[in-house]
C-alpha positions as CSV (number, residue, x, y, z in Angstrom):
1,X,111.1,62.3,178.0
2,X,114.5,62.8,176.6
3,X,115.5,60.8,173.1
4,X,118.8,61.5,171.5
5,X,119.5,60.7,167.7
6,X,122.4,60.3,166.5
7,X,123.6,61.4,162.9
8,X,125.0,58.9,160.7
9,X,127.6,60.2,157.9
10,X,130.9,59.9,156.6
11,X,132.2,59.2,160.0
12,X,134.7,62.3,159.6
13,X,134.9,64.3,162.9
14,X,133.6,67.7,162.6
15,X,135.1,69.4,165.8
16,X,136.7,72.9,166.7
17,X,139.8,71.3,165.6
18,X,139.4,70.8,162.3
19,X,137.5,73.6,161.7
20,X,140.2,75.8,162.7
21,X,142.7,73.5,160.8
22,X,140.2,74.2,157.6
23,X,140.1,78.1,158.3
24,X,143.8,78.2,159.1
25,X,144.8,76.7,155.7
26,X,142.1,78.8,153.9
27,X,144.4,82.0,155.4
28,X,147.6,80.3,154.9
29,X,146.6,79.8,151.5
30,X,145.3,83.7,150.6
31,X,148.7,84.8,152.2
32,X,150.5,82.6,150.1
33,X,148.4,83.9,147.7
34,X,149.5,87.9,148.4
35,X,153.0,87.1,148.1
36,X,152.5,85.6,144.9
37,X,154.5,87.4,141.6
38,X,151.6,86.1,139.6
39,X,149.3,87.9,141.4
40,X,151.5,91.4,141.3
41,X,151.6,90.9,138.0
42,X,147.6,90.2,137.8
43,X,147.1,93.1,139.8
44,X,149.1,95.6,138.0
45,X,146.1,94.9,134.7
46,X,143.2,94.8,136.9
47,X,140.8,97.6,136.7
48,X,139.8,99.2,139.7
49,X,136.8,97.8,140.8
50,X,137.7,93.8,140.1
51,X,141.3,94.8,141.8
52,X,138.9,95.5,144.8
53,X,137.0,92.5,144.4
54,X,140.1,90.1,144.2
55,X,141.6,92.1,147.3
56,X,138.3,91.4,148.7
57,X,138.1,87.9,147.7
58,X,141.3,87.1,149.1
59,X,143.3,88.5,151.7
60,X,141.2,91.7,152.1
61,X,138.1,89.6,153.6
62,X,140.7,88.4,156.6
63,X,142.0,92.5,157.3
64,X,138.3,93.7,157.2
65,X,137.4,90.8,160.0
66,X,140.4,92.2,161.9
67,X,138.8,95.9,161.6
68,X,135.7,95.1,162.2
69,X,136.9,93.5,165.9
70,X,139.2,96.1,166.9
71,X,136.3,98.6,165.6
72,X,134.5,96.3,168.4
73,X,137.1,96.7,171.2
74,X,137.1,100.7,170.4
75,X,133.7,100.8,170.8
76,X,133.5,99.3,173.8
77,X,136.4,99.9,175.9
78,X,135.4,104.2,175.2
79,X,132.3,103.8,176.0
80,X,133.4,102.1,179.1
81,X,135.8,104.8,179.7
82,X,133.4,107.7,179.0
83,X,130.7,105.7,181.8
84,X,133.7,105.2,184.4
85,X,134.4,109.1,184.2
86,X,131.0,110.5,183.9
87,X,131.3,112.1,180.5
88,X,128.2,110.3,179.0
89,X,125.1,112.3,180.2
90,X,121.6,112.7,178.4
91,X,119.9,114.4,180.9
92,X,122.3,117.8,180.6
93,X,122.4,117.1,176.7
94,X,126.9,116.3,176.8
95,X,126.1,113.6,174.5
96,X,126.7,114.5,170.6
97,X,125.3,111.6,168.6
98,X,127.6,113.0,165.6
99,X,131.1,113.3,167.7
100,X,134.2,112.9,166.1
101,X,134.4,109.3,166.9
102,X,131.2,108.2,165.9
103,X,132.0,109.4,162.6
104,X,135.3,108.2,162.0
105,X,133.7,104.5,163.4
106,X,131.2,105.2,160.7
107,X,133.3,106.4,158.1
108,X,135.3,103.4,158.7
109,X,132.5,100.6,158.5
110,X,131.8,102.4,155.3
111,X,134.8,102.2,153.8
112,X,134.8,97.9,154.7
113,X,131.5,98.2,152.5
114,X,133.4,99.6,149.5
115,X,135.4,96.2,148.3
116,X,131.9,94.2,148.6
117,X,130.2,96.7,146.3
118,X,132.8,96.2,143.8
119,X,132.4,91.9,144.5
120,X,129.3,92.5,144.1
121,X,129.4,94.8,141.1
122,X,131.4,92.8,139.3
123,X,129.9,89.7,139.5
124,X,126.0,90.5,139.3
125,X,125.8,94.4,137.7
126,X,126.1,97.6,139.5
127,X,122.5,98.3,140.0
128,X,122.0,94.7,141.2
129,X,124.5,95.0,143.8
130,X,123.3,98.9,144.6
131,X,119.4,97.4,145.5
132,X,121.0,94.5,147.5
133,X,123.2,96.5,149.9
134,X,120.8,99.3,150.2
């Protein structure tokens, strides 16, 4: 048989809604942030590798999500489009696992890695953060 419990807390609702009011006021709030003269003037006595980790920490997490989904759409819409014109072929050997685009896709997912090094650098050590991402 079926039984159903039901959670007892706070009594705040925890739905779609607010969850996407939360995350919209989290980005409102790190764009806010970007157009700050504060942080132009922070930025401009940053060192390199903290610059990228406050970039990171901020506004850079929200344009490296966007990346990483168009990255998605590129990915799938040409491999749609080499399938619908017959370009992808393993028996005949067409197929270059090292083509242009692969690499620049790779190149790119590389370069999203570089600002969390630096988080990571900065806050726990560079070799700490080298053993975690490899």
């Amino acid at each position: 048989t079926f039984k159903e419990y039901i959670q007892v807390g706070k009594g705040r609702d925890v739905g779609m809604s607010q969850i996407y009011q939360f995350e919209a006021k989290l980005s409102q709030g790190a764009g806010e942030q970007s157009l700050s003269r504060d942080v132009y003037r922070l930025c401009h006595r940053l060192d390199f590798s903290r610059l990228l980790s406050y970039y990171f920490g901020g506004i850079g997490h929200y344009f490296s999500n966007v990346l990483t989904v168009l990255t998605v759409y590129v990915v799938v819409y040409l491999m749609a489009i080499l399938a619908l014109y017959d370009l992808e072929k393993i028996g005949d050997r067409l197929i270059t696992p090292m083509g242009t685009i692969q690499m620049l896709l790779g190149g790119l997912g590389l370069l999203q890695t570089i600002p969390l090094f630096s988080t990571l650098g900065v806050e726990r050590g560079w070799w700490a953060s080298f053993r975690e991402l490899v």
